[in-house]
C-alpha positions as YAML, in Angstrom:
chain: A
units: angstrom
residues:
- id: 1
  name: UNK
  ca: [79.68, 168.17, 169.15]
- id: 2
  name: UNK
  ca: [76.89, 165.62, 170.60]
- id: 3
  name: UNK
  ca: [73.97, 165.17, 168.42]
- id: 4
  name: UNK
  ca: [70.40, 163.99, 169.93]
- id: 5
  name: UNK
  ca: [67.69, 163.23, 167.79]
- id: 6
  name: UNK
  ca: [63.85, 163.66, 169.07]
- id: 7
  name: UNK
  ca: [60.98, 162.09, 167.14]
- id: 8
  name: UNK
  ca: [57.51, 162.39, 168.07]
- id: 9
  name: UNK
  ca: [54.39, 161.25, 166.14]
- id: 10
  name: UNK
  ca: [51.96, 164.45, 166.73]
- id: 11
  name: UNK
  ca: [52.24, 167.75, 167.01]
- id: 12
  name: UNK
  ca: [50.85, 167.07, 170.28]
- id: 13
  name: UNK
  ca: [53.93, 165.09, 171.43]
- id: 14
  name: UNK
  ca: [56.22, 167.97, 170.35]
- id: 15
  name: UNK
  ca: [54.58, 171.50, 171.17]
- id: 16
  name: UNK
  ca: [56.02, 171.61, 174.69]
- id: 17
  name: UNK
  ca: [59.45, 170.37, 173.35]
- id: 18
  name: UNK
  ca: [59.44, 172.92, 170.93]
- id: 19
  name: UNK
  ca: [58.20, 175.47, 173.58]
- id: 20
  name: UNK
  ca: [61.21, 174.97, 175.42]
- id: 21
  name: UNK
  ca: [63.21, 175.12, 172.21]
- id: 22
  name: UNK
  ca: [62.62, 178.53, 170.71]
- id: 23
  name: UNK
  ca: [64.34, 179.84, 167.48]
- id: 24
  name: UNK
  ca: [64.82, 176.33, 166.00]
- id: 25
  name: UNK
  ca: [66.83, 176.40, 162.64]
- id: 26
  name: UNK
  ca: [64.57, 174.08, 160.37]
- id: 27
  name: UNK
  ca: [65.52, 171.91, 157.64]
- id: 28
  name: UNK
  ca: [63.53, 170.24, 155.20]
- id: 29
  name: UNK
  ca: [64.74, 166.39, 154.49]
- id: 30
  name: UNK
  ca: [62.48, 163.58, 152.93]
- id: 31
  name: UNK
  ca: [59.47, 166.04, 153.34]
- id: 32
  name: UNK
  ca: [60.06, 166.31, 157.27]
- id: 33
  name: UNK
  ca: [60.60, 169.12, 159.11]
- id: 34
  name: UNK
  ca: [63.64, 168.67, 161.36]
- id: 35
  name: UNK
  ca: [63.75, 171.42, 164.17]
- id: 36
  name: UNK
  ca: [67.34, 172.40, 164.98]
- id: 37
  name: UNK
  ca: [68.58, 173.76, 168.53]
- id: 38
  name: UNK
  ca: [71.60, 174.15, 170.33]
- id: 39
  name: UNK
  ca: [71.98, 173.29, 173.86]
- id: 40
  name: UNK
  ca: [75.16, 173.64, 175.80]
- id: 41
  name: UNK
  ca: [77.74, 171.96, 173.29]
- id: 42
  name: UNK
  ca: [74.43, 169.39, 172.04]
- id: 43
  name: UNK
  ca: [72.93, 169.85, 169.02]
- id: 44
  name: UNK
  ca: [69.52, 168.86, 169.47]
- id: 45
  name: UNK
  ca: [66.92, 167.88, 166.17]
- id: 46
  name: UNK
  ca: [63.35, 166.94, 166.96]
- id: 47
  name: UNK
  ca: [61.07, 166.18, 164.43]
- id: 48
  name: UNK
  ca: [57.00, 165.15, 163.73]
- id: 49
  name: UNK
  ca: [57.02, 161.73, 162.22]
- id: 50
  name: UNK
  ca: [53.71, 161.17, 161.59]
- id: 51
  name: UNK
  ca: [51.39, 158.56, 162.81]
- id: 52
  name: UNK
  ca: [52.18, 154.70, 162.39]
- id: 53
  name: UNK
  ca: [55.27, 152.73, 161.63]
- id: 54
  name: UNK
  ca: [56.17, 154.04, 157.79]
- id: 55
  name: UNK
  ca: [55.92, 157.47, 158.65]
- id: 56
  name: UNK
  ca: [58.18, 156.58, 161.82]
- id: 57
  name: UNK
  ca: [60.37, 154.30, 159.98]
- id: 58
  name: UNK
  ca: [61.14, 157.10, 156.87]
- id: 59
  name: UNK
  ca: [61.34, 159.71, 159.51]
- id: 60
  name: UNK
  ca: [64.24, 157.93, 161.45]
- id: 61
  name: UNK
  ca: [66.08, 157.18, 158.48]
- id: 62
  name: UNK
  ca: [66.46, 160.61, 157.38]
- id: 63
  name: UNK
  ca: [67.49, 161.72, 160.73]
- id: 64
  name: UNK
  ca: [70.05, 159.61, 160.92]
- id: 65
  name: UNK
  ca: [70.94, 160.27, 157.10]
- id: 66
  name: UNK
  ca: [71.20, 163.80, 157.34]
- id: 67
  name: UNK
  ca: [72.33, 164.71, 161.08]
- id: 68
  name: UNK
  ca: [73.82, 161.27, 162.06]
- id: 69
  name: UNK
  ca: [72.37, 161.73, 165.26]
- id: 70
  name: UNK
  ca: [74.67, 160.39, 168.92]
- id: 71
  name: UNK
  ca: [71.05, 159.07, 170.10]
- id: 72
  name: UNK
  ca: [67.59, 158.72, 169.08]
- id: 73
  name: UNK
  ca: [64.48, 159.11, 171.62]
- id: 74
  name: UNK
  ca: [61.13, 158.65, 170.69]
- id: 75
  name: UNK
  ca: [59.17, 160.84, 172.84]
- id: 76
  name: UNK
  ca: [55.13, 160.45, 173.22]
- id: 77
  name: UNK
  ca: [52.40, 158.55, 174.61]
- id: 78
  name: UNK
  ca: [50.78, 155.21, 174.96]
- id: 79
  name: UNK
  ca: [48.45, 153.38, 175.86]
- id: 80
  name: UNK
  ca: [49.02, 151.19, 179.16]
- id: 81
  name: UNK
  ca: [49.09, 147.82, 179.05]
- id: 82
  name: UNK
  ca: [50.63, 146.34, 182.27]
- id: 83
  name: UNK
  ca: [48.00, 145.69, 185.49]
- id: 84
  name: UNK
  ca: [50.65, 148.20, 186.99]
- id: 85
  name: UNK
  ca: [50.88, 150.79, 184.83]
- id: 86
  name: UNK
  ca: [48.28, 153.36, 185.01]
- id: 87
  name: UNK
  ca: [47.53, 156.75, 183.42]
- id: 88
  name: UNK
  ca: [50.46, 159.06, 183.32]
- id: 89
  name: UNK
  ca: [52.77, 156.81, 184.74]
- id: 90
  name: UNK
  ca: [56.35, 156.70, 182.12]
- id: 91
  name: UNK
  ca: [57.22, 153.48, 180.45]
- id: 92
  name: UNK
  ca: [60.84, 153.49, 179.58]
- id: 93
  name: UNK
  ca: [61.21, 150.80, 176.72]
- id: 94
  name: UNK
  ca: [63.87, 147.93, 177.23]
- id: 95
  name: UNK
  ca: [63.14, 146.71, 173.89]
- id: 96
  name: UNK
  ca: [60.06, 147.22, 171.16]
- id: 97
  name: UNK
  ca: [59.00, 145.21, 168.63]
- id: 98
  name: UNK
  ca: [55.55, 144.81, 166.39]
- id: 99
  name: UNK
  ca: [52.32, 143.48, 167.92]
- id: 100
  name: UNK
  ca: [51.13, 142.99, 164.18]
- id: 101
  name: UNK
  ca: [53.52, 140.99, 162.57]
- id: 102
  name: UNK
  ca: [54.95, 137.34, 162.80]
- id: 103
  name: UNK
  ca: [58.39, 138.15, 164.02]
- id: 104
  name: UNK
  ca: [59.38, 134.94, 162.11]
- id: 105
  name: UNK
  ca: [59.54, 137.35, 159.12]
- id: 106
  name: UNK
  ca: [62.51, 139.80, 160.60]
- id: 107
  name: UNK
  ca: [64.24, 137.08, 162.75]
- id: 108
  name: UNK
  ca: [64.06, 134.67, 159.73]
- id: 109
  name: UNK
  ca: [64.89, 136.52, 156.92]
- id: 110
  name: UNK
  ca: [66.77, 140.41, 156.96]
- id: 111
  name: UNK
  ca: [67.55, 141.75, 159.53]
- id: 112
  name: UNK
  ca: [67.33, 138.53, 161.31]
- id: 113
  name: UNK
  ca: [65.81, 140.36, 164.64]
- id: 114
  name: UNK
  ca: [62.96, 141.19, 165.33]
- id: 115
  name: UNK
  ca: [63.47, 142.39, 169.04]
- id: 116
  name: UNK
  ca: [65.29, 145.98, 168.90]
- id: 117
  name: UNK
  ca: [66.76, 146.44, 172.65]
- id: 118
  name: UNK
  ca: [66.85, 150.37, 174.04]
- id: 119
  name: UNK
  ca: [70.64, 151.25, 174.96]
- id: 120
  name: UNK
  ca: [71.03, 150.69, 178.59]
- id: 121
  name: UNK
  ca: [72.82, 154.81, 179.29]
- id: 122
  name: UNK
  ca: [69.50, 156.31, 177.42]
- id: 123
  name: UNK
  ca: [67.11, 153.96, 179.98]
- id: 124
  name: UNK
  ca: [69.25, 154.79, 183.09]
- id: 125
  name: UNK
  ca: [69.30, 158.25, 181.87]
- id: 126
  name: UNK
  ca: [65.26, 158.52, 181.63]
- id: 127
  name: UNK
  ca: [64.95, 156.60, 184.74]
- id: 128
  name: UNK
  ca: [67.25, 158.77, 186.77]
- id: 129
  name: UNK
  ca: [65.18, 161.83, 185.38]
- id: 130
  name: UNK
  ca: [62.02, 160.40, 185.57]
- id: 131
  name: UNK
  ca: [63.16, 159.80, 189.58]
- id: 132
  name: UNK
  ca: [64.11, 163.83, 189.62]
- id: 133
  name: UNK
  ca: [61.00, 164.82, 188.39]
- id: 134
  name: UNK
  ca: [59.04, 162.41, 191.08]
- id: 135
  name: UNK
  ca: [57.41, 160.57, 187.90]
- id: 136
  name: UNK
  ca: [56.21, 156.83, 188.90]
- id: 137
  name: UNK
  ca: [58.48, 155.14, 185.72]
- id: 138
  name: UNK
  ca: [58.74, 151.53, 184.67]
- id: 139
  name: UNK
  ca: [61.13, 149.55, 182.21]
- id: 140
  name: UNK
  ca: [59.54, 147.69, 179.83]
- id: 141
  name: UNK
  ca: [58.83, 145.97, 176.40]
- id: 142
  name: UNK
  ca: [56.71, 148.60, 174.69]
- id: 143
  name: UNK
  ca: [55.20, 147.27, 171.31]
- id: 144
  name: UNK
  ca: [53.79, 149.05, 168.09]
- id: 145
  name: UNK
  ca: [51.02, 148.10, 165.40]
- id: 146
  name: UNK
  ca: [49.07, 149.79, 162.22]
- id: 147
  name: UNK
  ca: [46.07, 150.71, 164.91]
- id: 148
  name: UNK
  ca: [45.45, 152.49, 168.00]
- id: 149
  name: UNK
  ca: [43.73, 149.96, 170.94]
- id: 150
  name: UNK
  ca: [41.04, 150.74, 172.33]
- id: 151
  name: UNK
  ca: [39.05, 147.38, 172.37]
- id: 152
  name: UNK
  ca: [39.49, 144.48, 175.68]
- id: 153
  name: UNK
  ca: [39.37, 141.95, 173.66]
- id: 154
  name: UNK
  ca: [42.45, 143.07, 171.20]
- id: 155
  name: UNK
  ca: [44.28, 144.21, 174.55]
- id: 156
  name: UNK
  ca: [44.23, 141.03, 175.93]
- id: 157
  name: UNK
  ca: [45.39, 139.12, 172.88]
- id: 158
  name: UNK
  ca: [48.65, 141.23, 172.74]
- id: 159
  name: UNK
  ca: [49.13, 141.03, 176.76]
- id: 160
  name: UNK
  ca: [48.89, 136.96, 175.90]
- id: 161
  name: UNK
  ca: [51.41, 136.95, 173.42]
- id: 162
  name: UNK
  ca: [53.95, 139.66, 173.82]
- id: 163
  name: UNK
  ca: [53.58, 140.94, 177.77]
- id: 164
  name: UNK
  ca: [54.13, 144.43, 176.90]
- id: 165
  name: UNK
  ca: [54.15, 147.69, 179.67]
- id: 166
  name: UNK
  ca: [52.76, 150.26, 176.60]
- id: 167
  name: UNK
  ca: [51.29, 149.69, 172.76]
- id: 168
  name: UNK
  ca: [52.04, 152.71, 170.44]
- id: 169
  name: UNK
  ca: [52.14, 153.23, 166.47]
- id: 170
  name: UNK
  ca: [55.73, 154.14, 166.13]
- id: 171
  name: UNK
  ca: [58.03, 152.67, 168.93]
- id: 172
  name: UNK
  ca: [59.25, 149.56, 166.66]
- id: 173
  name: UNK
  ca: [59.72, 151.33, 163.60]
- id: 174
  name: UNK
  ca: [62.33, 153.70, 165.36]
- id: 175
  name: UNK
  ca: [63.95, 151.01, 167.46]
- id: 176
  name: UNK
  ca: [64.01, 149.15, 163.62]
- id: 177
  name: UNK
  ca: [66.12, 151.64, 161.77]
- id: 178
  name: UNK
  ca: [68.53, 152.53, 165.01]
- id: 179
  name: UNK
  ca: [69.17, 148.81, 165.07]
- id: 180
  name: UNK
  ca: [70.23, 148.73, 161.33]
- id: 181
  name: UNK
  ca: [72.31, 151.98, 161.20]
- id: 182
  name: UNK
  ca: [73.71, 151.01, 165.40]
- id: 183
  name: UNK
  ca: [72.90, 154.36, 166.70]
- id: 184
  name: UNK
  ca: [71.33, 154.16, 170.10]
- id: 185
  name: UNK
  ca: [67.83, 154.54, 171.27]
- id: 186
  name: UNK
  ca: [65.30, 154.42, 173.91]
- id: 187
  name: UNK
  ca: [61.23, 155.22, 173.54]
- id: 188
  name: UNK
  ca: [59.76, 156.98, 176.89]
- id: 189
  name: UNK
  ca: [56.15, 156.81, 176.88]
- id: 190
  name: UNK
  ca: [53.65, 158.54, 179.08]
- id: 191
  name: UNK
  ca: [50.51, 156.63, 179.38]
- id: 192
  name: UNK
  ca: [47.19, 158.38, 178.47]
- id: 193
  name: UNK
  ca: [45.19, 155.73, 178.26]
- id: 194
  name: UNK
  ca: [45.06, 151.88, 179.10]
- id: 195
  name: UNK
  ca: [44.27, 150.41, 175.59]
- id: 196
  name: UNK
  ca: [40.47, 149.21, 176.56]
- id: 197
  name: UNK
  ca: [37.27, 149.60, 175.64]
- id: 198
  name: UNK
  ca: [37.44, 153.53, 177.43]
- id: 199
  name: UNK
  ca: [40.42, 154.11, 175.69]
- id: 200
  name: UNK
  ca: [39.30, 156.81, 173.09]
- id: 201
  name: UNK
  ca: [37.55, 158.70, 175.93]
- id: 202
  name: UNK
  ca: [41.29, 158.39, 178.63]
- id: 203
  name: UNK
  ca: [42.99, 159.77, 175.33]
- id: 204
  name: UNK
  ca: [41.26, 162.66, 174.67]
- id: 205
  name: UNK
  ca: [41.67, 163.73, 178.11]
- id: 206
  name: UNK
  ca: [44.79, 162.87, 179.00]
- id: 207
  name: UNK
  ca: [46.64, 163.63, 175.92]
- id: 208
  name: UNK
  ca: [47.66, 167.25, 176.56]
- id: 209
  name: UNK
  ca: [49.17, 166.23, 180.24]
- id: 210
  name: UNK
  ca: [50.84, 163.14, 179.82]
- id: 211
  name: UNK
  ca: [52.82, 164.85, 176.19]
- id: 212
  name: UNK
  ca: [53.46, 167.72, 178.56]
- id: 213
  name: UNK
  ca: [55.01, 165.16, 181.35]
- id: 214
  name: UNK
  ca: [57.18, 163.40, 178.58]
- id: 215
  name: UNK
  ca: [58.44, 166.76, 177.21]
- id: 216
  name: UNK
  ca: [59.58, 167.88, 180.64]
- id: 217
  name: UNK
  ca: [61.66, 164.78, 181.01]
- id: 218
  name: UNK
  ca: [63.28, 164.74, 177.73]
- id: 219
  name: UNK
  ca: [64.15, 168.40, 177.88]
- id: 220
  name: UNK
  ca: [65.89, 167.78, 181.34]
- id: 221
  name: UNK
  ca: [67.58, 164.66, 179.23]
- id: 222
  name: UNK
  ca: [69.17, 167.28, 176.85]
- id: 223
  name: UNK
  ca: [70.56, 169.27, 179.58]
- id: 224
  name: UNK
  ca: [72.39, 166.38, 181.24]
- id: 225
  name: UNK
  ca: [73.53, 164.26, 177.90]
...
């Protein structure tokens, strides 16, 4: 039997998953509640981190701990960050990493990497579904910090050193622990905002829509796995 682990930061990111996965079993594990669904012959856990990378980091852990998950996607939104990339348009990470942190502390010292690459089947996988669904998608770098953007100034200082296609609170912190325990991952994103100085206004908007347009792709994911 396949396992597939879901993680999503809000309850936002994860009412229309769970909508479309009634009569979940749930289990209790490092005080998270894992949701528990069979689909086909794939079990399928999905699971509320929490905001920000801790929360994210603890989360992922235990899912792997417990369920020893096949593959890991973090589901959710983002802010855009790419001239190209605009409100509910997907990002499909390649890799992730930390917008707040010297990476000379992980590549330096353990785990010597601080770049966590998204396994290539998951990408092609949300990319083909993201295509089925008539979604505009885009691989990229999506990076994570301890704030949400919403200021031009801060924007631009992370598009100058890191380039990324979507910022989020969580993305690195999953990518982090699948790298350490090897089980692949991939972060699809929906944008709901593009990280400026509107940002806070785009979010509250666009929240409901672009979690709904990420939870329609991943539950077409589980169905093909």
């Amino acid at each position: 039997m396949k396992t597939i682990g879901i993680i999503g930061a809000m309850p936002s990111e994860l009412v229309d998953i769970r909508a479309g996965l009634p009569d979940s079993d749930i289990q209790k594990k490092a005080g998270f509640d894992y949701y528990v669904n069979q689909v086909g012959d794939t079990r399928v856990v999905h699971v509320c981190s929490g905001i920000a990378k801790v929360n994210a980091a603890v989360c992922t852990q235990a899912l792997i701990d417990t369920f020893a998950p096949d593959a890991i996607i973090n589901a959710g939104i983002a802010g855009g960050m790419n001239r190209d990339v605009h409100v509910c348009d997907v990002v499909v990470s390649n890799e992730v990493l930390p917008h707040d942190l010297d990476l000379h502390f992980l590549q330096d010292y353990p785990p010597y990497c601080g770049i966590y690459p998204a396994d290539k089947a998951l990408m092609d996988l949300a990319l083909k579904t993201c295509a089925e669904f008539e979604v505009k998608a885009f691989t990229g770098r999506i990076v994570s910090g301890e704030a949400f953007i919403s200021d031009n100034a801060v924007k631009a200082d992370i598009l100058n050193r890191l380039n990324p296609y979507a910022v989020d609170m969580e993305s690195s912190a999953v990518g982090h622990c699948a790298y350490l325990n090897q089980v692949p991952f991939v972060s699809i994103r929906c944008i709901s905002d593009n990280a400026d100085d509107e940002g806070a206004m785009s979010f509250d908007q666009f929240e409901k829509i672009a979690a709904k347009r990420v939870a329609d792709i991943v539950l077409r994911m589980v169905e093909i796995f």
